[in-house]
C-alpha positions in Angstrom: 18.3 42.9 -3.8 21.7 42.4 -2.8 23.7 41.9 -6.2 21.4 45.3 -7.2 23.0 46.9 -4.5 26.1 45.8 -5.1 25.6 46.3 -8.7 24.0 49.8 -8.3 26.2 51.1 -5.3 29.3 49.1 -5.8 29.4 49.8 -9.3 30.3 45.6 -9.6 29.4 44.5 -12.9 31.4 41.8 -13.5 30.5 38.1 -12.3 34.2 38.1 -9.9 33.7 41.4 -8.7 30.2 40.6 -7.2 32.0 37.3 -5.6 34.4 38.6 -3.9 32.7 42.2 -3.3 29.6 41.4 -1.2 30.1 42.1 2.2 27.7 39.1 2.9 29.5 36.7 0.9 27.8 34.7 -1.8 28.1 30.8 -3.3 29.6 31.3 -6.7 27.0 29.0 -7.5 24.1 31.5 -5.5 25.4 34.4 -7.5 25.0 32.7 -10.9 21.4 31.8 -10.4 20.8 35.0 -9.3 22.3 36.7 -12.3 20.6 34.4 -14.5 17.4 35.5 -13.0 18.1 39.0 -12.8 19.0 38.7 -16.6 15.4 36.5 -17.7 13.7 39.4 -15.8 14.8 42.2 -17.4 16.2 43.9 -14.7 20.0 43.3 -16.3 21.5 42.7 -19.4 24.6 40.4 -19.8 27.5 41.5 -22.7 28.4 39.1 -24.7 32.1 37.6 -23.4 34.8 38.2 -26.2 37.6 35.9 -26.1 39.9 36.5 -23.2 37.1 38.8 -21.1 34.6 38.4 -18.9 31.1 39.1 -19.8 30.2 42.6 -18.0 26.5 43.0 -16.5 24.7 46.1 -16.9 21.3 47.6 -15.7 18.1 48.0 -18.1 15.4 50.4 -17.6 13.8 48.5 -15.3 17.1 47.9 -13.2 17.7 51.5 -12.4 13.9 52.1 -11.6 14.5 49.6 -8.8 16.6 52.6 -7.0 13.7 54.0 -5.6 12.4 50.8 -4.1 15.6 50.4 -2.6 15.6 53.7 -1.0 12.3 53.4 0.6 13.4 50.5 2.1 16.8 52.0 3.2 14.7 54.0 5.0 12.7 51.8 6.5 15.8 50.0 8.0 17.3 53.2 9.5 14.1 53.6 11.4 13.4 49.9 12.5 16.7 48.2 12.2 20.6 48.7 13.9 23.4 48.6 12.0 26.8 50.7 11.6 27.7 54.4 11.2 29.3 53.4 8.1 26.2 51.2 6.5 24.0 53.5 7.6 26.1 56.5 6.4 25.1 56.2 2.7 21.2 55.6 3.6 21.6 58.7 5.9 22.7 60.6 3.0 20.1 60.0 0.5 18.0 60.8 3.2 19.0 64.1 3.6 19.9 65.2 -0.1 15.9 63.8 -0.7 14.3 62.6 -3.8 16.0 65.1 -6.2 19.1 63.4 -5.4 17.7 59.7 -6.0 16.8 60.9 -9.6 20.5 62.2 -9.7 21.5 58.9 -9.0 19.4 57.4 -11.6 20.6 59.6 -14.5 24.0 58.8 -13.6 23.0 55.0 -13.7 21.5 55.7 -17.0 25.3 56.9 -18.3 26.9 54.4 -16.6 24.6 51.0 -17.6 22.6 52.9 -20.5 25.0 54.8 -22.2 22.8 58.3 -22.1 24.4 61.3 -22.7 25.7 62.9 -18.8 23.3 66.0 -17.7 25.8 68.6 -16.2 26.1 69.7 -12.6 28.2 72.0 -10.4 30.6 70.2 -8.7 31.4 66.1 -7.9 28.5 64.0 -9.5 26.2 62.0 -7.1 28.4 58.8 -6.9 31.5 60.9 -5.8 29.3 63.0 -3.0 27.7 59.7 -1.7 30.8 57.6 -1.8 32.5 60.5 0.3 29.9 60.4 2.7 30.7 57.0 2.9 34.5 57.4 3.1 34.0 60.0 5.8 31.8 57.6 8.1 34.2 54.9 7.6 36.9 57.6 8.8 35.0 58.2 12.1 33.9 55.0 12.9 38.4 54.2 12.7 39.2 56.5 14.7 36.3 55.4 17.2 
């Protein structure tokens, strides 16, 4: 669940990236089993590393329709477990923008990992909104 959600919310798709990014931290060792896994299930796909890259992971199908699990149980930790204003900021979000928003989310996964074509909306997609919500808490918890 967490290289999803660092894949899904951190937008961290290649093998480095997910190193260094978790907030947790991960054995490099830990990671790759993971993303092995992850890939034999179905629930990512790995690129095939040209010469001088690094392969780049992306979700399937079945990878972005683990959004909605993850959200229910966001949920169920801002009811039932502590944490920061600024963990809890993005959860707190969702929340409030509701299910509409989730399916947002996913279409915007589906350009992202997918390559589908982008549905237009008014103003900053859902990434920019929820990562602003996120910037904002992060602000306040500073200055506190």
């Amino acid at each position: 669940m967490l290289v999803l959600r660092d894949v899904i919310f951190g937008d961290r798709r290649y093998f480095r990236a997910l190193l260094t990014g978790s907030v947790e931290g991960i054995a490099s060792n830990i990671l790759a089993d993971r993303l092995v896994r992850l890939v034999e299930a179905g629930i990512l796909t790995r690129g095939t590393a040209v010469r001088g890259q690094r392969a780049r992971y992306s979700l399937t199908e079945a990878g972005i329709q683990t959004l909605p699990i993850m959200y229910a149980l966001g949920n169920w930790g801002l009811d039932w477990r502590p944490g920061g204003d600024e963990v809890r900021s993005r959860q707190l979000f969702m929340r409030d923008e509701g299910p509409a928003f989730i399916e947002e989310l996913m279409d915007e996964l589906r350009v992202r990992h997918l390559g589908a074509p982008p549905k237009p909306h008014d103003g900053p997609g859902p990434f920019e909104r929820l990562d602003a919500a996120y910037a904002a808490a992060a602000e306040r918890e500073r200055v506190d």
